[in-house]
N, C-alpha and C positions, 0 to 999 in steps of 0.2 A: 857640978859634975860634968856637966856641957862642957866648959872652959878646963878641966884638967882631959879628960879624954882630948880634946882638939891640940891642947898640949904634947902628952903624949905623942899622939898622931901626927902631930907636929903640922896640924892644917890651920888656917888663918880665917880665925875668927870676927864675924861680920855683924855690930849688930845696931839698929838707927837708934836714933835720939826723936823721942816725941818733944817737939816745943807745941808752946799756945797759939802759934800758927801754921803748923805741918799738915799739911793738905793733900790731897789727890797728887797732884806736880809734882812736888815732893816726895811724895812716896812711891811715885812711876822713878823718878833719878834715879833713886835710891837701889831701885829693882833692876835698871841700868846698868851703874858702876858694878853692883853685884855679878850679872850676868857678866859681863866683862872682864870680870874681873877671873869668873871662874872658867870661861870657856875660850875665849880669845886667846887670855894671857896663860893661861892652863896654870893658873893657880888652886892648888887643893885648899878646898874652902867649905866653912861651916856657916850658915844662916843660922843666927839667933836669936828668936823671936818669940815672945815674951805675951803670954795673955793682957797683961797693964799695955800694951803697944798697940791695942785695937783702939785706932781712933775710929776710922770706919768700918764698916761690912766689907767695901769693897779690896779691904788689905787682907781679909781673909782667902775673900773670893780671887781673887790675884793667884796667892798661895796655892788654894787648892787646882784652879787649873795650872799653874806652874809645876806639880808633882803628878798631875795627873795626865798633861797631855805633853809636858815639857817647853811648856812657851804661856805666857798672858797677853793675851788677845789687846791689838793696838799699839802694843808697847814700845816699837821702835817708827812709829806713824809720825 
């Protein structure tokens, strides 16, 4: 449903690939190109993220300061 509404809306759909080695690093990148991708380049953009995609705590905890104060503490450090 995520994927036809963003259709419609015609916003560009974002969403990581967990491997057997996707890490902290990696999931800062990831939160990176996103940010960039939606606010530099002012692309209209949908994050979609997926309960199966909790590798850690800390990619929740990411998220929820992300929507809640609008930035993830350290992220561009």
């Amino acid at each position: 449903m995520t994927r036809l509404a963003s259709s419609i809306g015609e916003l560009r759909v974002i969403q990581i690939e967990i491997s057997k080695t996707y890490g902290k690093n990696e999931w800062k990148e990831d939160i990176k190109k996103l940010l960039w991708s939606a606010g530099r380049d002012n692309n209209p953009t949908v994050f979609l993220f997926t309960d199966s995609q909790i590798k850690e705590e800390t990619f929740v905890e990411d998220i929820n300061n992300l929507l809640n104060t609008g930035e993830v503490p350290n992220l561009f450090l």
